[in-house]
DSSP file (Angstrom, degrees, kcal/mol; ACC not computed):
  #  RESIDUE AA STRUCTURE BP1 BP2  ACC     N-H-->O    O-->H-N    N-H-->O    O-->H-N    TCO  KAPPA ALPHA  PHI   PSI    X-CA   Y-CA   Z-CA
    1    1 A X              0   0    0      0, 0.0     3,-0.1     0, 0.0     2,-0.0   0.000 360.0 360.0 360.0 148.1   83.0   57.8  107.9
    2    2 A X        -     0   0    0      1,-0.1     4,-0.1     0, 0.0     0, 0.0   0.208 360.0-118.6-104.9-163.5   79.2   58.0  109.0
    3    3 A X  S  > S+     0   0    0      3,-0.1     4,-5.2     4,-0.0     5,-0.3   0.510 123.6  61.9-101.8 -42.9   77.7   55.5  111.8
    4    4 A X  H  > S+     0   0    0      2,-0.2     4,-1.6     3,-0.1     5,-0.1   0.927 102.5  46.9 -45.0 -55.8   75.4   54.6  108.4
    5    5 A X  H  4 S+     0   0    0      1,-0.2     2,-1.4     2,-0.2    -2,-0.0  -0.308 111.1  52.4 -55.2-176.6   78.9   53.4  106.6
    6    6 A X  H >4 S+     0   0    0      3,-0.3     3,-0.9     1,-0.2    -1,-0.2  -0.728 115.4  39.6  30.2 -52.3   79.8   51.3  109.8
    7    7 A X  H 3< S+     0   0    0     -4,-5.2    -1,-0.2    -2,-1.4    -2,-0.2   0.918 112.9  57.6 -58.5 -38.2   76.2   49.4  109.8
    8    8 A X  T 3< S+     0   0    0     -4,-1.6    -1,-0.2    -5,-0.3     2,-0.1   0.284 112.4  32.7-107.9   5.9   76.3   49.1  106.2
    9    9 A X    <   +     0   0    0     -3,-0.9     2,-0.5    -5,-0.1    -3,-0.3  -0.809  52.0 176.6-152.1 109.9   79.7   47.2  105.8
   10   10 A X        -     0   0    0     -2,-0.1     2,-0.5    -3,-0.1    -3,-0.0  -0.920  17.3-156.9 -87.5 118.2   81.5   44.5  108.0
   11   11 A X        -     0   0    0     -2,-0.5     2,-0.3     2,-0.0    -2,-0.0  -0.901   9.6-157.2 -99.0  93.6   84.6   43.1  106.7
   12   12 A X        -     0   0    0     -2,-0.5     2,-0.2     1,-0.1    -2,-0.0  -0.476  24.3-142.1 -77.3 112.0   85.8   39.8  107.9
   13   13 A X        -     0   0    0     -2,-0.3    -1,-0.1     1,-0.1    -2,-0.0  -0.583  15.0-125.3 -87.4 144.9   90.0   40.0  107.0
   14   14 A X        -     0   0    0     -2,-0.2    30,-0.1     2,-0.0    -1,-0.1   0.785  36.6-173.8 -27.7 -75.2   91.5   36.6  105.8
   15   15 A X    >   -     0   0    0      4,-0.0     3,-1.5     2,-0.0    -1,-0.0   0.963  10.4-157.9  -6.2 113.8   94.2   36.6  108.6
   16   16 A X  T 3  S+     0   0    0      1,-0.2     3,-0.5     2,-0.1    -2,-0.0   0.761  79.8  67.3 -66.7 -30.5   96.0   33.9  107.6
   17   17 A X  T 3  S+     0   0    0      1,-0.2    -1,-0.2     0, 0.0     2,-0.1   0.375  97.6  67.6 -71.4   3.1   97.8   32.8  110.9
   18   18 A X    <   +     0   0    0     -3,-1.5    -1,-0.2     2,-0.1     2,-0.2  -0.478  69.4 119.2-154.0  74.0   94.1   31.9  112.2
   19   19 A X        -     0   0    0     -3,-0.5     9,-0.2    -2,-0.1     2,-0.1  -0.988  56.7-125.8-114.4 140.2   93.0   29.1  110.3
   20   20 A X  E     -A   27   0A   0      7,-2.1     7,-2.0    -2,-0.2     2,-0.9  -0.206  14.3-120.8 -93.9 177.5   92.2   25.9  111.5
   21   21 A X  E     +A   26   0A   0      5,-0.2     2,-0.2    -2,-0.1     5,-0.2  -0.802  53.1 114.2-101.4  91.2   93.4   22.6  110.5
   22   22 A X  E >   +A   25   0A   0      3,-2.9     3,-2.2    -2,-0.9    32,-0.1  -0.778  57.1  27.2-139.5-172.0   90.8   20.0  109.2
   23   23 A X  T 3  S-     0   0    0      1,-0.3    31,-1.7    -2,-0.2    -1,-0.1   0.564 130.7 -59.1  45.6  30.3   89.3   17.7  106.6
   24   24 A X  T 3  S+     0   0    0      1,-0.3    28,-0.5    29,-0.3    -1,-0.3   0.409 120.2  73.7  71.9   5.0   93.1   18.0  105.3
   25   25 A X  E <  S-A   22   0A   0     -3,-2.2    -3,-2.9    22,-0.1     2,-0.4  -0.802  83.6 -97.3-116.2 173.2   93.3   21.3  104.9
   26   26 A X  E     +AB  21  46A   0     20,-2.0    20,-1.1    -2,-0.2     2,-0.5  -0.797  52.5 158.1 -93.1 148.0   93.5   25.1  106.5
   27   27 A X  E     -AB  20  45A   0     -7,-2.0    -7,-2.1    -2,-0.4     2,-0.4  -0.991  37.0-156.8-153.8 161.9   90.2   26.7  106.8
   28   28 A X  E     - B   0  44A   0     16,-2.4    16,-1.8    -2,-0.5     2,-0.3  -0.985  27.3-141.7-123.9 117.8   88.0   29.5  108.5
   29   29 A X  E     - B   0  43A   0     -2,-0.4    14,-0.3    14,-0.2    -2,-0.0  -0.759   6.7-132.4-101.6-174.9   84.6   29.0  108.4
   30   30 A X  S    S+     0   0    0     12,-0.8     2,-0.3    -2,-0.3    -1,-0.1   0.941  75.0  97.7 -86.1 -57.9   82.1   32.0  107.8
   31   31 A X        +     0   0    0     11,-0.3     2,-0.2    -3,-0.1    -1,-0.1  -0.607  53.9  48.7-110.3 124.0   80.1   31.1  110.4
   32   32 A X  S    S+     0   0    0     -2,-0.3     2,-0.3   103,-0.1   103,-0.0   0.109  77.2 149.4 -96.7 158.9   79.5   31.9  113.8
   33   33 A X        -     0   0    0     -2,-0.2     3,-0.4     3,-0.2    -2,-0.1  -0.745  51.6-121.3-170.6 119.2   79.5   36.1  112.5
   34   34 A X  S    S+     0   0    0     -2,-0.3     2,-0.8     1,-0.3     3,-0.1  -0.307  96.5  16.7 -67.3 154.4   77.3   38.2  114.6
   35   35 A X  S    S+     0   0    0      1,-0.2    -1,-0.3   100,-0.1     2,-0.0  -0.227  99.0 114.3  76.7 -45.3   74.6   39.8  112.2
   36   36 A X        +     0   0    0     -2,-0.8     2,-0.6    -3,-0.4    -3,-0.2  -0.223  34.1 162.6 -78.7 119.9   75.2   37.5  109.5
   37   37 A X        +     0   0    0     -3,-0.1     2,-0.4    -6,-0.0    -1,-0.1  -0.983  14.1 172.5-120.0 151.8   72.4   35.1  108.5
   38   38 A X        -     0   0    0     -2,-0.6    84,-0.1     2,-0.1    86,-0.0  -0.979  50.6-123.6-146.2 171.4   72.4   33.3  105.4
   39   39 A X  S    S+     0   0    0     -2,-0.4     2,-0.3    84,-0.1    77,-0.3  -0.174 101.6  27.6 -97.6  19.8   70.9   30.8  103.4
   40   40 A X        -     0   0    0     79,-0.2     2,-0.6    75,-0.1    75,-0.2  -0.988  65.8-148.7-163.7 152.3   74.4   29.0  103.1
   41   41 A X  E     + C   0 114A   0     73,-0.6    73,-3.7    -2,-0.3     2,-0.2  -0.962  25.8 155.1-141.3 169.1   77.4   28.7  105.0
   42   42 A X  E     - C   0 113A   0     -2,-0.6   -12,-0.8    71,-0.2    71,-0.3  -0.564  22.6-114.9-164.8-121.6   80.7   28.3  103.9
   43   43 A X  E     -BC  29 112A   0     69,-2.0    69,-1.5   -14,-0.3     2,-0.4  -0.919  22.1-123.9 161.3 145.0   84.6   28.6  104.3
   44   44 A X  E     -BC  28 111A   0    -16,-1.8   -16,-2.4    -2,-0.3     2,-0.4  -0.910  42.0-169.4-110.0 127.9   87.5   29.9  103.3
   45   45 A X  E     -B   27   0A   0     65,-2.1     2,-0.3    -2,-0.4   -18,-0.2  -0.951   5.8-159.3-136.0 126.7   90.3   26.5  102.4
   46   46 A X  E     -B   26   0A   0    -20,-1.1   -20,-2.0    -2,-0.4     2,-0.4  -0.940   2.1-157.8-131.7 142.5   93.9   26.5  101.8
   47   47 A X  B     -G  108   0B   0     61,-1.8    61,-3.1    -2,-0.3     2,-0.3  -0.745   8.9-156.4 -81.6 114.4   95.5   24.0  100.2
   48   48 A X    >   -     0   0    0     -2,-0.4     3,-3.7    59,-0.3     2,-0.2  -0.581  38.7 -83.5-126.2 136.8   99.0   23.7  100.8
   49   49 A X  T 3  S+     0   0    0     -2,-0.3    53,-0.2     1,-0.2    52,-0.2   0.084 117.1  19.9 -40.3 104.1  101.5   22.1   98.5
   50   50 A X  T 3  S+     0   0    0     50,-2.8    -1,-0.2    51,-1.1    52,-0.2   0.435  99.7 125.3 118.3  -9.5  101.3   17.9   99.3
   51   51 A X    <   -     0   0    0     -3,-3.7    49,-1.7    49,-0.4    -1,-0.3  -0.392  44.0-169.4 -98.1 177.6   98.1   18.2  100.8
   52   52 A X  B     -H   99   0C   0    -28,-0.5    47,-0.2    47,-0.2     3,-0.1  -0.751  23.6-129.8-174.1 112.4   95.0   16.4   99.9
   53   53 A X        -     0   0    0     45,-2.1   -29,-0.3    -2,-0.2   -30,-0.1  -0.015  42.8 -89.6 -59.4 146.8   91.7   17.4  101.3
   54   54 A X        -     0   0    0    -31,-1.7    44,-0.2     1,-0.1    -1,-0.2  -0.277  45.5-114.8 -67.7 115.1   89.5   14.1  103.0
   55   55 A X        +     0   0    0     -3,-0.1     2,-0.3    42,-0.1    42,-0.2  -0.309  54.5 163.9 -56.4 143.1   87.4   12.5  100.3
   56   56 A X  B     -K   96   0D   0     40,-0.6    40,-2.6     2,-0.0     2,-0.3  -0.982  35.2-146.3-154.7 164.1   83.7   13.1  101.2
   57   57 A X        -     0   0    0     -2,-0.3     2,-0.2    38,-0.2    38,-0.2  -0.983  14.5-179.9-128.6 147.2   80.2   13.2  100.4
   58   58 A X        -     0   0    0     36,-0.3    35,-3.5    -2,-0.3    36,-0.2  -0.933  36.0-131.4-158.6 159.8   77.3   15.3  101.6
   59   59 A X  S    S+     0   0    0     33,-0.2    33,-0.2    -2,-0.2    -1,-0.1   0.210  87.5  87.1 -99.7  11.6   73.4   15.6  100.9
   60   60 A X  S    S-     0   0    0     31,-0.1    56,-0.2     1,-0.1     2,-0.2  -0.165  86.5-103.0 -98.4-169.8   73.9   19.7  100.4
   61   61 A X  E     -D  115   0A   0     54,-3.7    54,-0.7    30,-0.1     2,-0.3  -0.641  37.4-153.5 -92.8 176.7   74.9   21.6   97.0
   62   62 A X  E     +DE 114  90A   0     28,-1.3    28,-4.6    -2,-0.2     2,-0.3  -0.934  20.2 177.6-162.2 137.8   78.4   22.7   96.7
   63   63 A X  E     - E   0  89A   0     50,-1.2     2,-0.6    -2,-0.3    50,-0.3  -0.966   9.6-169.2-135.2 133.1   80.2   25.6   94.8
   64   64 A X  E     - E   0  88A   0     24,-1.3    24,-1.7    -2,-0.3     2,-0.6  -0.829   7.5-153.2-120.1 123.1   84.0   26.2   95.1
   65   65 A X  E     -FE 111  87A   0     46,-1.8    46,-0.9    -2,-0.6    22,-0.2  -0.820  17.3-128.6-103.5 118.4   85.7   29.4   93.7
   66   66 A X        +     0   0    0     20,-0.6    19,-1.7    -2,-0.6    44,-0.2  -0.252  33.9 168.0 -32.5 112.4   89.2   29.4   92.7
   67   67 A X        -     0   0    0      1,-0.6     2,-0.3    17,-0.2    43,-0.2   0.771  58.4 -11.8-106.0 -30.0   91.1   32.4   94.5
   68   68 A X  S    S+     0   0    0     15,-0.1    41,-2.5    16,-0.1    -1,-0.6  -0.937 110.7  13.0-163.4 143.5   95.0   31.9   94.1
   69   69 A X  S    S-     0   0    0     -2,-0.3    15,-0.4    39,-0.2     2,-0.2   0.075  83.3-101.4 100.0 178.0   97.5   29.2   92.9
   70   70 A X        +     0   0    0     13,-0.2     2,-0.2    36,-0.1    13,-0.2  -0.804  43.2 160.9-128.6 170.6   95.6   25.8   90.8
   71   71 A X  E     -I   82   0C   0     11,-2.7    11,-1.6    -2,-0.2     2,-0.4  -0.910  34.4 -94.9-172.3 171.1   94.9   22.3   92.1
   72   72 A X  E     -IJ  81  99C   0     27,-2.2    27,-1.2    -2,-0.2     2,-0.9  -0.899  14.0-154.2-130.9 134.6   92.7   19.4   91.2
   73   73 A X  E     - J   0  98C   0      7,-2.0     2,-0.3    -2,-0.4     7,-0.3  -0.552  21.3-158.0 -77.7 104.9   89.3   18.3   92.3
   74   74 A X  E     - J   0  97C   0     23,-2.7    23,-4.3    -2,-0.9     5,-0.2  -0.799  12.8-178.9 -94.5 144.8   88.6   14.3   91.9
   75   75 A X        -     0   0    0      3,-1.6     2,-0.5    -2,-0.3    21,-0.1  -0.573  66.2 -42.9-114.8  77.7   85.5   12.8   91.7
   76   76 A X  S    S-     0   0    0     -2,-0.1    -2,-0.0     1,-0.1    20,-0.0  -0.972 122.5 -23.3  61.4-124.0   85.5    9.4   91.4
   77   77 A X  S    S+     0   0    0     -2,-0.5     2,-0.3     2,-0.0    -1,-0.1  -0.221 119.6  93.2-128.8  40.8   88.3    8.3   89.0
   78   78 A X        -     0   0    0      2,-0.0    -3,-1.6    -5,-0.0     2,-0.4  -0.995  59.9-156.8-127.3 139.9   88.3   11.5   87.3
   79   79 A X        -     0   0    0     -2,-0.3     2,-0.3    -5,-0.2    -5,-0.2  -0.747   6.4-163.3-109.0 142.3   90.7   15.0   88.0
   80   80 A X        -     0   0    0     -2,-0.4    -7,-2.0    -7,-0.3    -9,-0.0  -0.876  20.4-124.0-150.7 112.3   89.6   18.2   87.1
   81   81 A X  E     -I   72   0C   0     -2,-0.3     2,-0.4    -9,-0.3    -9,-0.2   0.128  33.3-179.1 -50.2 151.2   92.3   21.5   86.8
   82   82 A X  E     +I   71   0C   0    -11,-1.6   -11,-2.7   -10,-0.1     2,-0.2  -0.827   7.9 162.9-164.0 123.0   90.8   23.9   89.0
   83   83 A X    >   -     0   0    0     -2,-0.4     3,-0.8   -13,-0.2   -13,-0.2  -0.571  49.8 -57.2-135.3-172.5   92.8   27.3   89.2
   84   84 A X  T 3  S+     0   0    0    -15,-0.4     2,-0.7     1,-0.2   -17,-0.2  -0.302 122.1  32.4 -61.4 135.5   92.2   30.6   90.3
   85   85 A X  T 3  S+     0   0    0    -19,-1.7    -1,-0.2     1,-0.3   -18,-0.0  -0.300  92.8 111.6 100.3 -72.5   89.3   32.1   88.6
   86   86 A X    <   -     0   0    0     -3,-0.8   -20,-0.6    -2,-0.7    -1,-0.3   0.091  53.6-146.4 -63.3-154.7   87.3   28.9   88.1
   87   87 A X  E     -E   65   0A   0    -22,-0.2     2,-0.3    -3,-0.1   -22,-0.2  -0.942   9.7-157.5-160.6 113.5   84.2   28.0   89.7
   88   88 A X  E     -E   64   0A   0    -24,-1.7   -24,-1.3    -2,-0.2     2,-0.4  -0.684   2.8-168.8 -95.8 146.2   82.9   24.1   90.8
   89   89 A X  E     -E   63   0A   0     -2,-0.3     2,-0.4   -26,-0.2   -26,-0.2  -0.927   4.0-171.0-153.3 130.4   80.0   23.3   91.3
   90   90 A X  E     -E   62   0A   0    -28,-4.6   -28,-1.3    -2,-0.4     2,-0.3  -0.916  18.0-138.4-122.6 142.6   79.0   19.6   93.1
   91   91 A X    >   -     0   0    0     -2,-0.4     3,-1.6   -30,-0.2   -33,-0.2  -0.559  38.0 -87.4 -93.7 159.0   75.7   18.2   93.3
   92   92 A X  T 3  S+     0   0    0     -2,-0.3   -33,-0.2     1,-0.2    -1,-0.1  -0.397 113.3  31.2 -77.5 153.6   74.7   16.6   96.5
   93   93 A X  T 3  S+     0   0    0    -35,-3.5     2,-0.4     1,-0.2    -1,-0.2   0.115  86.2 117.0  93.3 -25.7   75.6   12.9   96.9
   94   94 A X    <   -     0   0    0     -3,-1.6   -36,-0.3   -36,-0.2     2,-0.2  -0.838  64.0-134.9-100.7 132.7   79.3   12.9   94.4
   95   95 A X        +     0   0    0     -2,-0.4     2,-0.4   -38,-0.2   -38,-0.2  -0.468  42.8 156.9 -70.0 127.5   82.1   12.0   96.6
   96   96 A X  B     +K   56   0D   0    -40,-2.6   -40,-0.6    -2,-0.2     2,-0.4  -0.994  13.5 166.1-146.0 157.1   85.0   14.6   95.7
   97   97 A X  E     - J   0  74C   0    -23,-4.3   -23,-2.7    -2,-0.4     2,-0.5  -0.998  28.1 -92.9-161.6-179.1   88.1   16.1   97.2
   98   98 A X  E     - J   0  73C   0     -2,-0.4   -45,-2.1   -25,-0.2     2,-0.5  -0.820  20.0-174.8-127.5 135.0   91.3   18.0   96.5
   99   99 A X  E     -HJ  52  72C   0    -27,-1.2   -27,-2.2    -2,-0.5     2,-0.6  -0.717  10.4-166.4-123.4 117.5   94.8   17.5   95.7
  100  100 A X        -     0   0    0    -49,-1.7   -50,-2.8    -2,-0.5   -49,-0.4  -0.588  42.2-127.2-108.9  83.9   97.6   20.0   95.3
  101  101 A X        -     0   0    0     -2,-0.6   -51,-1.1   -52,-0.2     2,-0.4   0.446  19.8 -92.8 -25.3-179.1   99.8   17.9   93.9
  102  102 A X  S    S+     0   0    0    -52,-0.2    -1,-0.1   -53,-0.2     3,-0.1  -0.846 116.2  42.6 -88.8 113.5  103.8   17.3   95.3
  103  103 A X  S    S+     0   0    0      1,-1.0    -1,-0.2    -2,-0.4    -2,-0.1   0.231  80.9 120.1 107.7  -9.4  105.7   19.6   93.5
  104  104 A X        -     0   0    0     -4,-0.2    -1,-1.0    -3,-0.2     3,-0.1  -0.526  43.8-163.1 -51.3 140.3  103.4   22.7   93.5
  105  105 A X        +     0   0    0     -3,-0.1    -1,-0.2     2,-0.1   -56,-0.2   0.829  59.8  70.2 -92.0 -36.6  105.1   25.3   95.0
  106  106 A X  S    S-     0   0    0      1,-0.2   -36,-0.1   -58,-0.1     2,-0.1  -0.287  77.4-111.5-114.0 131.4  102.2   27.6   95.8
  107  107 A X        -     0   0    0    -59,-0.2     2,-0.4   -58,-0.1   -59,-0.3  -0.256  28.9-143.4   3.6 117.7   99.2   27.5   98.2
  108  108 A X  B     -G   47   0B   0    -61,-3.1   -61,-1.8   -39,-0.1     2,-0.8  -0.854  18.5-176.4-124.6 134.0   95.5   27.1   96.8
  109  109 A X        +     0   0    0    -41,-2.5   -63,-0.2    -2,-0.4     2,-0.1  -0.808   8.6 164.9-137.9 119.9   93.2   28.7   98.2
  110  110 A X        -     0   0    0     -2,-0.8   -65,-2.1   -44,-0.2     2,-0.4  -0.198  33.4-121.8 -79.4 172.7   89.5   28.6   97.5
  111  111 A X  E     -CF  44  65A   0    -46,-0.9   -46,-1.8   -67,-0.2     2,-0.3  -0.990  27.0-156.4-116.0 122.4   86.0   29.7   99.2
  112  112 A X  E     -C   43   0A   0    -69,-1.5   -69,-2.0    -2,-0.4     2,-0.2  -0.660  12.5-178.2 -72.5 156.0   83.6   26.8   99.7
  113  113 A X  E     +C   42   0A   0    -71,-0.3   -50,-1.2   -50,-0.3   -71,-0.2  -0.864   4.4 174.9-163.8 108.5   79.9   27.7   99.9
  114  114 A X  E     +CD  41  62A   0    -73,-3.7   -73,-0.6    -2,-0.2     2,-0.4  -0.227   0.7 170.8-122.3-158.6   77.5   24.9  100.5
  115  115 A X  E     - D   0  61A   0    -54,-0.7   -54,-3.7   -75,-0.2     2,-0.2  -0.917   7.6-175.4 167.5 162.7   73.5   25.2  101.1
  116  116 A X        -     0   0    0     -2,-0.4     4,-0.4   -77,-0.3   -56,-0.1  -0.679  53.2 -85.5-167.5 177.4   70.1   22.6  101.3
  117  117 A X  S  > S+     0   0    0     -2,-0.2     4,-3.1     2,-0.2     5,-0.2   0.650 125.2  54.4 -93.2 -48.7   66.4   23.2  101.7
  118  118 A X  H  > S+     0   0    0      1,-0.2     4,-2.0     2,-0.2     5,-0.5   0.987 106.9  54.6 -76.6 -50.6   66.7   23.4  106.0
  119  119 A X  H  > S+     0   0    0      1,-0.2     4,-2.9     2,-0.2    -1,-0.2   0.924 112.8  39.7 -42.8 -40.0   69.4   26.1  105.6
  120  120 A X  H  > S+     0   0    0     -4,-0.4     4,-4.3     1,-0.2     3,-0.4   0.977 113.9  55.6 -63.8 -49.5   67.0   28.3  103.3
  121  121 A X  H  X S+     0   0    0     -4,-3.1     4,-0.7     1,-0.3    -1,-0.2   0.543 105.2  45.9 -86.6   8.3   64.5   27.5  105.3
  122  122 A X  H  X S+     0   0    0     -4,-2.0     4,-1.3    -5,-0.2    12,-0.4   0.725 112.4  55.2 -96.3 -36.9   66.1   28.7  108.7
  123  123 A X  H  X S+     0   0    0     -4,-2.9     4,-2.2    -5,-0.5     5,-0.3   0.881 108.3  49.7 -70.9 -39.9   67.2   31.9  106.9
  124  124 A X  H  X S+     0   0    0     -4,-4.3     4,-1.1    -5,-0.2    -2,-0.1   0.872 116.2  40.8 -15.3 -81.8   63.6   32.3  106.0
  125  125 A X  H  X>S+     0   0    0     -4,-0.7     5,-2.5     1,-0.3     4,-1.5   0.641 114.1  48.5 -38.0 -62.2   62.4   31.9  109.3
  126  126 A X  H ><5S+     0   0    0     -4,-1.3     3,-1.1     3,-0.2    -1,-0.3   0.951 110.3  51.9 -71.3 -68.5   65.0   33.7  110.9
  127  127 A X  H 3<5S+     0   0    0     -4,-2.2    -2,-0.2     1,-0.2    -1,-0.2   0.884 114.8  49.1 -26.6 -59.3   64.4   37.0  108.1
  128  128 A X  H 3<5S-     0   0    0     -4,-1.1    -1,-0.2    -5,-0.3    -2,-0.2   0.745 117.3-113.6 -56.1 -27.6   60.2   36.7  109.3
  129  129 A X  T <<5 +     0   0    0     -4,-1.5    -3,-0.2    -3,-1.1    -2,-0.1   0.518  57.2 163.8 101.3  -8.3   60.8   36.7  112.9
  130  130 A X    > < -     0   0    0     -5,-2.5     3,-0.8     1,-0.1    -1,-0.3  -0.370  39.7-113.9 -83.6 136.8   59.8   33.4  113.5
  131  131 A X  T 3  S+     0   0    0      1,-0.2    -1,-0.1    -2,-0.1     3,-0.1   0.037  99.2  41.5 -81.0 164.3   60.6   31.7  116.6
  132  132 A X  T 3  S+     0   0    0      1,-0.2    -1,-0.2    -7,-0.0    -6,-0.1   0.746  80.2 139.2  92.6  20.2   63.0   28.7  116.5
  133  133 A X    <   -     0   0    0     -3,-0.8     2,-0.5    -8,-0.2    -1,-0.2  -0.445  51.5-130.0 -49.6 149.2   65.1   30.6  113.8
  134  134 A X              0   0    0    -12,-0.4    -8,-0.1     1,-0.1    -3,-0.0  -0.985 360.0 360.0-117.1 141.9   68.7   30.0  114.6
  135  135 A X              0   0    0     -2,-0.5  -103,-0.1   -98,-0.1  -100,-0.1   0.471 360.0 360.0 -70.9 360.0   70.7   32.5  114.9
């Protein structure tokens, strides 16, 4: 392996025993990661059989990708299957959260990935050089 391979790939491993415990679920999020910037941040969420993630709402976009096991997203007074494989996508402003029902046996565990207009525009910033980027 070169120094060039070293720069040219970072791999952040799940490790499952060091996730924290919030918003009714386990998660990691992606950020702080030295080097990274992005135009998003997001998180790695599992859902554990019985849980149910804290209803929210937020002014950003939201996409969730299915990785293992199914669950359901409500929004309102509606449920929607979400399994491994799909893909969510919430528009800013609809309150949702997520249930892995009682009687799952199985973990589900998604990547959230959320964004707005200040985030782009900090990765911009941050890309140009300009100061008051945050790192």
């Amino acid at each position: 392996m070169t120094d060039q391979d070293l720069a040219a790939v970072d791999i952040r491993r799940l490790e499952p025993g060091n996730l924290t415990r919030a918003y009714g679920l386990d998660m990691k999020l992606l950020h702080p990661w030295n080097g990274l910037t992005a135009p998003f941040r997001g998180a790695w969420c599992v859902l554990r059989p019985g849980d149910v993630s804290v209803a929210h709402a937020h002014h950003e976009h939201e996409i969730f990708i299915g990785m293992a096991g199914s669950a359901e997203v409500v929004t309102g007074d509606r449920r929607h299957a979400f399994a491994a494989g799909d893909i969510v996508f919430l528009r800013p402003g609809i309150e949702h959260h997520l249930v892995n029902a009682p009687g799952h046996d199985e973990d589900f565990s998604y990547y959230a990935i959320w964004w707005d207009r200040e985030m782009s525009a900090e990765f911009v910033a941050h890309e140009n050089g300009e100061a008051g980027s945050r790192d």
